[in-house]
Structures are given as C-alpha cells and as structure tokens.
C-alpha positions in Angstrom: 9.9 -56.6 -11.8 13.0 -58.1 -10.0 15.0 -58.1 -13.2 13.9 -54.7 -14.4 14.4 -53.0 -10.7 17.8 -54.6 -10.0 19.4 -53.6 -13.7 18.4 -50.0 -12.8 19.4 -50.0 -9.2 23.2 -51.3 -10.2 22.7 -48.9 -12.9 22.4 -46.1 -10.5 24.9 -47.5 -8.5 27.8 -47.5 -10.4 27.4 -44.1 -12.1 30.8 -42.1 -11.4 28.5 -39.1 -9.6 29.6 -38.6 -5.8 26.1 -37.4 -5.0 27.3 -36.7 -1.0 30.6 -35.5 -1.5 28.9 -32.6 -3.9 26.3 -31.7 -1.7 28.6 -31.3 1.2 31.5 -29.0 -1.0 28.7 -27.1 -2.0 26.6 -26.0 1.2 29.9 -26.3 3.6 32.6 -24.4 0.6 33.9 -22.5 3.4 34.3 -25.3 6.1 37.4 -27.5 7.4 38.3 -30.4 5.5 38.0 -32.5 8.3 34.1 -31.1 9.0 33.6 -31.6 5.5 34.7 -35.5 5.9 32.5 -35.5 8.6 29.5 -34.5 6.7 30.2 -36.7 4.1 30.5 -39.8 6.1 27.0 -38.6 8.1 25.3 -37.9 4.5 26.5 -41.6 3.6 25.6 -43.6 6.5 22.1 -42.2 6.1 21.0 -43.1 3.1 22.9 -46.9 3.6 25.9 -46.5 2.1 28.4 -47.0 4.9 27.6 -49.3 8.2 27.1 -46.7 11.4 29.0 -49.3 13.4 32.1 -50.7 11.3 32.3 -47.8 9.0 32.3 -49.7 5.5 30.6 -49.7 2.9 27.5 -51.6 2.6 27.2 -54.3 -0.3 25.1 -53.4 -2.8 22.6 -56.2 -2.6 22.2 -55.5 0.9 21.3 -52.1 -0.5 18.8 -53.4 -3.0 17.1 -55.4 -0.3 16.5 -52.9 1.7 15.0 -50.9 -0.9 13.2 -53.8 -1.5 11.9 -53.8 2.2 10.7 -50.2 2.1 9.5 -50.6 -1.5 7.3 -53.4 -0.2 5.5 -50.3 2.2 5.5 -47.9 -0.1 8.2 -46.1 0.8 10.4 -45.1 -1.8 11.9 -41.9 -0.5 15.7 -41.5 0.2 16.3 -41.5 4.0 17.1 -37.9 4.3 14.3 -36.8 2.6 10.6 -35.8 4.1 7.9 -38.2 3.5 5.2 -35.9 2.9 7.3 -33.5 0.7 7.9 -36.5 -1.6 4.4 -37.9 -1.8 3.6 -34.7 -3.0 6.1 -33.9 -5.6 5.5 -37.4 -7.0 1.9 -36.9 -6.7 1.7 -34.2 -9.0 4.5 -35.1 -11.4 2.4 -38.9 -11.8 -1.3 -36.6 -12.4 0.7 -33.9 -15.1 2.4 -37.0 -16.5 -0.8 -39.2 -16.7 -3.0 -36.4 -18.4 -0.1 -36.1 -21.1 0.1 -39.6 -21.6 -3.9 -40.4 -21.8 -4.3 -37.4 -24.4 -1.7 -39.0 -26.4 -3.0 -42.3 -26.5 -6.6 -41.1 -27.1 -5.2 -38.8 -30.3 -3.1 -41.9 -31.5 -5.5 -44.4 -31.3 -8.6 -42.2 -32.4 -6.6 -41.0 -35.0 -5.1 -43.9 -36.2 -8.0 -46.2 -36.3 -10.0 -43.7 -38.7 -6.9 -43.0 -40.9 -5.6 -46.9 -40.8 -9.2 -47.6 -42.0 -9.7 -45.5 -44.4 -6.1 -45.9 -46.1 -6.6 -49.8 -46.0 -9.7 -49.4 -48.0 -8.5 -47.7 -50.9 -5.0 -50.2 -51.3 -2.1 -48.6 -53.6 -4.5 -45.4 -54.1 -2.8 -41.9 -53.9 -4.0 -41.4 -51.0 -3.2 -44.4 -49.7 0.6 -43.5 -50.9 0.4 -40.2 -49.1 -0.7 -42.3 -45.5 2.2 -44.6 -45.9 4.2 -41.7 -46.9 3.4 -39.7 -43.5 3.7 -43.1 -41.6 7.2 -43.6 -42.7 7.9 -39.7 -41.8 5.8 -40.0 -38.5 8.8 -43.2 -37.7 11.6 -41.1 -38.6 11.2 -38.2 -36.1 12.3 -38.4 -33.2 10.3 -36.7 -30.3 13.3 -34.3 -29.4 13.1 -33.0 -33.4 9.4 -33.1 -33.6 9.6 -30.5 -30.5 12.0 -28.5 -31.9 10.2 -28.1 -35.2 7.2 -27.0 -33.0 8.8 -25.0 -30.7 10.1 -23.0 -34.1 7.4 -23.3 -36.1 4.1 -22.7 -33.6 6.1 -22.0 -30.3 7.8 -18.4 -31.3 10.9 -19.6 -33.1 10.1 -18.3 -36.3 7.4 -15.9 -35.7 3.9 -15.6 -33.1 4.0 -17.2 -30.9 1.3 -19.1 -32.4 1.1 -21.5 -28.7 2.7 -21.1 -25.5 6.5 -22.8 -25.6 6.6 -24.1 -22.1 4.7 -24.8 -18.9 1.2 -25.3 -18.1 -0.4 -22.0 -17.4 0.4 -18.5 -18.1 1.3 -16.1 -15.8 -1.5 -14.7 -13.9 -4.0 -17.5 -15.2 -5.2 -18.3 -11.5 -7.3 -14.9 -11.8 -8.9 -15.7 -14.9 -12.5 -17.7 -15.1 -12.4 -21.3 -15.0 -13.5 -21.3 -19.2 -10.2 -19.4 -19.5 -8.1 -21.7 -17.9 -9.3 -24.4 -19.4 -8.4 -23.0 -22.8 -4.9 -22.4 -21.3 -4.4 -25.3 -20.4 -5.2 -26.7 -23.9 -3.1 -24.1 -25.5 0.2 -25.2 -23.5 -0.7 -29.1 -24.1 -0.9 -28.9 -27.7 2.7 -28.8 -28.7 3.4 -31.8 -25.8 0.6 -34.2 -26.3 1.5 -33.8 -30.7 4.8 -34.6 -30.0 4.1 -37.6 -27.8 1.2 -39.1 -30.2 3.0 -38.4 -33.5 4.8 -41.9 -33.0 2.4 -44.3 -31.4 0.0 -42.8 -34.0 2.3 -43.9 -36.9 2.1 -47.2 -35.3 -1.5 -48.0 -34.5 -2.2 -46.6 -38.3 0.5 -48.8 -39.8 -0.9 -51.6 -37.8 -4.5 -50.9 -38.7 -4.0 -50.6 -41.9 -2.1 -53.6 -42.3 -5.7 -55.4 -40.9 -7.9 -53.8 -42.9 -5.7 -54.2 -46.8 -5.9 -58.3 -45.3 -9.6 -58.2 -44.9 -10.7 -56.7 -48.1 -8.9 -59.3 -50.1 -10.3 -61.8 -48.2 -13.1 -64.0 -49.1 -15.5 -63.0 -46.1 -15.8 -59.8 -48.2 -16.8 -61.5 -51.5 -19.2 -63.6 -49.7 -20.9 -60.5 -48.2 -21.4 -58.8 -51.1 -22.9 -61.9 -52.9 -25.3 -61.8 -49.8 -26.7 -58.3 -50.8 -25.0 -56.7 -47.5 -24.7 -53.0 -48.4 -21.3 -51.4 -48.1 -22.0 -49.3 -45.0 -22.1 -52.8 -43.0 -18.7 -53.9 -45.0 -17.6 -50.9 -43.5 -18.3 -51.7 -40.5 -17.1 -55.2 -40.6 -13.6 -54.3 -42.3 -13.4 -51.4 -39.5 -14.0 -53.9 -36.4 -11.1 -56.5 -38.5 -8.9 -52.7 -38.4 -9.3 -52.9 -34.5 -8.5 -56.4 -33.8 -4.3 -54.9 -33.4 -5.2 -52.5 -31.3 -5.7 -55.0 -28.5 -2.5 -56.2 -29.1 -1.2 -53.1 -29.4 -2.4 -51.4 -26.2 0.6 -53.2 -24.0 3.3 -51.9 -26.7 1.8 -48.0 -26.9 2.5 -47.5 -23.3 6.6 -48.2 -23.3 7.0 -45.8 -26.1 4.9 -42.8 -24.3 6.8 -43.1 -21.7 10.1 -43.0 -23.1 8.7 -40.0 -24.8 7.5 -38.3 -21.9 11.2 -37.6 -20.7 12.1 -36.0 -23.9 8.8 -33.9 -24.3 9.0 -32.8 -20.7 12.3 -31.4 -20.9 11.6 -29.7 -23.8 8.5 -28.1 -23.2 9.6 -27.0 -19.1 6.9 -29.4 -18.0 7.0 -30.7 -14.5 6.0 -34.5 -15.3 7.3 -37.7 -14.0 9.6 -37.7 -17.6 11.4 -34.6 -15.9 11.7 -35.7 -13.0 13.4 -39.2 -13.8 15.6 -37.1 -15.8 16.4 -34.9 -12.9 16.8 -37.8 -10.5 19.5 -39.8 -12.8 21.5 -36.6 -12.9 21.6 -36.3 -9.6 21.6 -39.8 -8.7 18.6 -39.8 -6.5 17.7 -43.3 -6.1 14.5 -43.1 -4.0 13.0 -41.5 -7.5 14.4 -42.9 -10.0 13.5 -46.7 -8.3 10.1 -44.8 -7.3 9.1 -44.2 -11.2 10.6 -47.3 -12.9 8.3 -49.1 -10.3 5.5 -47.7 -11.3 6.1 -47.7 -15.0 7.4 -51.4 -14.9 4.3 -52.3 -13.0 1.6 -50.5 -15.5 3.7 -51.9 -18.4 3.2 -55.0 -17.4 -0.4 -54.8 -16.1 -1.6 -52.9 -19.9 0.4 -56.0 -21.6 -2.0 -58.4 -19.3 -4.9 -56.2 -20.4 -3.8 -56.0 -24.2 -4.4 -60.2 -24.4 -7.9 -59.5 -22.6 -8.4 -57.5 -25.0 -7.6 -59.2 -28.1 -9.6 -62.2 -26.6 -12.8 -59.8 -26.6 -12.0 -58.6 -30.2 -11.3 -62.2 -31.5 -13.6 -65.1 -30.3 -10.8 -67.1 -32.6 -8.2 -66.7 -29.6 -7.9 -68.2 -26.6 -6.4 -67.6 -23.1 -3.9 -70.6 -22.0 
C-alpha cells in the first residue's frame, strides 16, 4: 500500500498541470495580475503546497505524510473541498462502479466455467477449435474497441438503436413503474458490463479449460470408469477439477475490471469511479485520485488474500504457510 500510494502520489505531483494557476485565470480573467498572484498563492497554501508562514514550497514527502495523516481518518478530500459533497460524489461513483464490476465478474466466471468445461471435455474437437478461437479473439480486443463495435453495432451507429448508448436511465424514467426501471436499467448496462466481462471471461475459460483437458487424461478418470461410476458423476468430478483456477484466479480478475472500468465508463457517459479517476488525473485532483487507488489497492489486495482461501477450500492438496 505504501509503495503503490507513494508511486501514484509523485506521479500526480510531477505532472506539468498548474491546477491553481488555471482555476484562478479562469474565474478571475478579468482581474489584476497582482489579485490574480494573490489567489494563486491563497489556492496553494490551502491545499499544502506553499508554507503560510515562510512562503515556500512544501517538500513533497511532507505532502505525502500529511495525506497519509488524513488518509489514516478517512479523509481524503482536497482542503478546499466540502466534506459531505465529496462523501457523496464518491459514494455513488463506488455503488455505479461496484454494480458494473459484480455483473461482470458473475457473467465471466458463470460463463466461463460452463464454456471452459465443456470445451475441455471434447479436446481438439471443432468445437473445441471454435472456443479457443473466440478466446484468442476475446484477448485481442481491447475494451475501448469492443465499445466501439457495440456502440455501432447495438448502440445506434449503424442502425436502431438496438440499446441505449450512454447513461443509466432514460429521460423521464423516474415516472415510470418500478418493473420499467428495472428493465432500463438492464438495457443501459448491457453494452458496459459485455465490454467489461469480455476479457476476464476469456481468461477464466482459458484457465478452466486448461484444468479440465489435464483431468480427463489423467488416470483418476480411467480409474473411475473401471469402478462403474456413470458419466454424469465424471462430470461432475472433471467440472469441480475446471474450478480449482478459479480460486486462484479471483485475486487477478479484479485488477483487470478495474482497469476496464475507466475505459467503459468514459465510453458509455457512465458516472463510475473509472470516470471519475479519469476526470481527477486530468485535473490533478489529488484527494480523488489518492481516494480511489486506496480503495482499489486495498480490495486488490484483500480478493488476492481471499483467492489463496479459496484455493485451500477447493484443494485439500494445498496448504497455507
């Protein structure tokens, strides 16, 4: 966490954006320059940037510590900034970004466990071919062309629209019944949570697949059939061998819907926590941009804690040191 919030907070430092200079020649254009000076100085000593008393510039690692300090009571907001109009806006950007991201990860994983299976137990058939065939394609697009292709093929591009292009609910949805909402909802989340799944499902399908191929040519198999077992509980035992990665894979899926989320929210005009780090590094807003890689650098690290729990309760074989 120390390593991961330091890189970004130096990162953020030494970007070439004059964050309070800008503000100031844009609300006081019409101002003296020595007013303007004035502003700029105020702006900087209070968000730390300049000492109040000698009028220099703070070092940057007594910068970081003091985010540190206010980090430590959950305060991430930039000094200027209300407290309560922040808690908000992150509030809803973390719920919007959370639903995308759960949806994602139930499609991938659902959908990859079934297809990994079921391509692992037919090795080197044509349908096997076709799976690694759409996992090799699922690899190669990026989620930024995977939205485009959506946005033009279902979002109105070409013709329809077939879904909703952006957003989360349609104008004037507030006055329709709750069934109706629902369903708009589910209409404007299609195009996001596909684009976010498409690569983690590649990956838990690959993975799975991988698993299963490994089991059937294993003796266990054999041995099972020699026993009399019918092939509705090989099934069953080659699927559970097909989950074993997912364990593993649980800490690893996370990263990569996150770094998705940035792309897919700016693409689809939806006001996530992906948007709003992208929103904060262009303007150089440290309080969110320290606020988000906080959170995400703590649940990465807490779903790759969970992810050896996991295996252990998917493998007896393994053990926790």
């Amino acid at each position: 966490l120390v390593g991961i919030t330091l890189a970004t907070f130096l990162v953020l430092d030494w970007l070439p954006i004059d964050r309070e200079r800008a503000r100031v020649e844009s609300s006081m254009e019409h101002a003296t320059a020595e007013a303007r000076a004035a502003a700029v100085r105020e702006m900087r000593v209070a968000v730390g940037m300049i000492d109040a008393e000698t009028g220099r510039p703070v070092p940057w690692w007594r910068r970081y510590l003091h985010w540190v300090e206010h980090a430590a009571c959950f305060d991430f907001r930039a000094t200027q900034a209300d407290a309560g109009a922040f808690r908000a806006r992150f509030g809803r950007a973390l719920a919007v970004s959370a639903l995308l991201g759960l949806l994602a990860v139930t499609l991938a994983v659902g959908l990859g466990l079934l297809i990994g299976t079921w391509s692992g137990m037919r090795p080197d058939s044509a349908g096997d071919r076709m799976v690694s065939n759409a996992v090799l394609l699922g690899f190669s697009l990026p989620e930024f062309l995977t939205a485009t292709l959506l946005l033009l093929l279902l979002g109105g591009g070409l013709g329809g629209p077939w879904l909703p292009a952006g957003g989360l609910t349609s104008e004037g949805a507030g006055a329709w019944s709750r069934g109706a909402q629902w369903l708009d909802l589910a209409a404007h989340l299609a195009m996001p949570v596909t684009t976010l799944a498409l690569v983690p499902l590649a990956i838990v399908v690959r993975h799975v697949r991988a698993a299963v191929v490994r089991a059937t040519r294993s003796e266990f198999v054999n041995t099972m059939r020699n026993w009399g077992a019918s092939e509705r509980e090989i099934r069953r035992a080659l699927f559970r061998h097909g989950a074993v990665p997912l364990a593993t894979l649980f800490g690893t899926l996370l990263p990569s819907i996150v770094g998705g989320t940035v792309v897919v929210e700016q693409a689809f005009a939806i006001p996530g926590m992906g948007r709003m780090a992208f929103e904060g590094v262009l303007d150089k807003d440290v309080g969110v941009v320290m606020a988000i890689t906080l959170l995400v650098s703590c649940a990465t690290l807490l779903a790759l804690t969970i992810s050896d729990v996991l295996h252990r309760a998917v493998d007896p074989r393994v053990e926790l040191r």
